[in-house]
N, C-alpha and C positions, 0 to 999 in steps of 0.2 A: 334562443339562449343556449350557449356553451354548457354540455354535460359535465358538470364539478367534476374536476379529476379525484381519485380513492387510492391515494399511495398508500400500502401497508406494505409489511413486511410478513410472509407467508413461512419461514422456519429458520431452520438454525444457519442455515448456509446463507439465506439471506440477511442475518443479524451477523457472520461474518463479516460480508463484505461489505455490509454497515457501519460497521466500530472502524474494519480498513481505511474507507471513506473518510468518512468521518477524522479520523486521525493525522491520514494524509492530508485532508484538506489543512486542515490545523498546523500543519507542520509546515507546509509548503507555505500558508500565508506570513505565517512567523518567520520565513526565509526570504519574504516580497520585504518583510516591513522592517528585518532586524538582520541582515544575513550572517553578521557576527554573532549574534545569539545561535545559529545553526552550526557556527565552524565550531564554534564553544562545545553545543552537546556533542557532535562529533568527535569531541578530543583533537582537535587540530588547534595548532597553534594560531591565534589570532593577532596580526598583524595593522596598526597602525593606518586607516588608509593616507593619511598624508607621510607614509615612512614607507608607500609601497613603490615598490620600481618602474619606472616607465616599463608597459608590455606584462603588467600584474593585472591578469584580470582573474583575479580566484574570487572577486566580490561580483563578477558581471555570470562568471558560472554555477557560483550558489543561484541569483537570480534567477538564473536559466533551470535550472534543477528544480528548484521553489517551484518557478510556475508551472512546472510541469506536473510537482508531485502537488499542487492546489486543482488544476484541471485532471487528475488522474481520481483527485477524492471526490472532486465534481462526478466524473463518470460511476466512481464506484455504489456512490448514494443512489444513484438515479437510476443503477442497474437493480439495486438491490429493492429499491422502494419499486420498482416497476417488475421485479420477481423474473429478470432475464437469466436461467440456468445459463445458457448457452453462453453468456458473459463470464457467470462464476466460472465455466470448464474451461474456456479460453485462458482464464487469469493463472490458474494453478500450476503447469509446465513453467509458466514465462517465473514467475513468484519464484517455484522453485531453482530457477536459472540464478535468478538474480540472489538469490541466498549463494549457490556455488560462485557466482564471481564476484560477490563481495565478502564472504569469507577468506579466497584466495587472496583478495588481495591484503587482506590484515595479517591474513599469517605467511606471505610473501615477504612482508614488511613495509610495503608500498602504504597503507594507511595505519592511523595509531589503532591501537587495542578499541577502546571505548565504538570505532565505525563497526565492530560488529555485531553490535546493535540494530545496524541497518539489518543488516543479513540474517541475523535470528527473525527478525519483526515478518521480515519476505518470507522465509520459510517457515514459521509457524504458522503461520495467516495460510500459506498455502496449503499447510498440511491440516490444519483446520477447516477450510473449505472444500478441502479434497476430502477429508471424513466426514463432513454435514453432507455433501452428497452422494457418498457412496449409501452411508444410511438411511437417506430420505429415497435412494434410488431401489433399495431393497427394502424397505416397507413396501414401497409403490408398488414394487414387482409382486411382494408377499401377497398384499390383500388385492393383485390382480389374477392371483393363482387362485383366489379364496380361501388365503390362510390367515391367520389373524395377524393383525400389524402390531 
């Protein structure tokens, strides 16, 4: 008989990239099943799809986005419930990437106001994960010195 898997979540940086998950998943499915509801929160203008132009595919690339950010909150849960540091460190550079070129692009003027919302979400979240584990890295270290954590 199969040993019951014991998913928990082990500390803050794991409850990070929890709620991350989690959200993403959430968001990206509401993009599979409503993609106008995502250009909507975006602040993008939502267009008719019987009034869109032949060679208008901004509803096939929400799609494309969706599932990515639904398989991106898959990963994130399953890193976090299965307590992969190496996953969180990996996330945090790229998060924070993705906050710089989606803030550029709002105040370029290429997207409306309300998208950087995307970009704060990346880089809180990143700066959030990258403080749960610099802390949980220096407790570790403290009470490996024999100092008290």
């Amino acid at each position: 008989m199969p040993k019951a898997f014991k998913f928990q979540i082990h500390d803050a940086a794991g409850w990070t990239m929890f709620v991350f998950g989690v959200l993403a998943f959430l968001l990206g499915l509401t993009g599979l099943l409503r993609p106008e509801w995502t250009l909507t929160m975006l602040g993008f203008e939502v267009v008719d799809r019987a009034q869109r132009a032949a060679g208008d595919y901004t509803i096939v690339f929400v799609i494309a986005a969706s599932m990515a950010s639904f398989n991106m909150g898959v990963y994130y849960v399953l890193a976090a419930l299965n307590d992969l540091k190496a996953f969180y460190r990996w996330t945090v550079p790229f998060r924070g990437l993705t906050f710089l070129v989606f803030t550029t692009v709002v105040l370029a003027g290429i997207a409306p106001t309300r998208f950087i919302g995307v970009g704060l979400w990346e880089g809180l979240g990143a700066i959030a994960t990258g403080l749960a584990l610099y802390f949980e890295s220096d407790r570790t270290s403290r009470r490996g010195n024999g100092e008290e954590a």
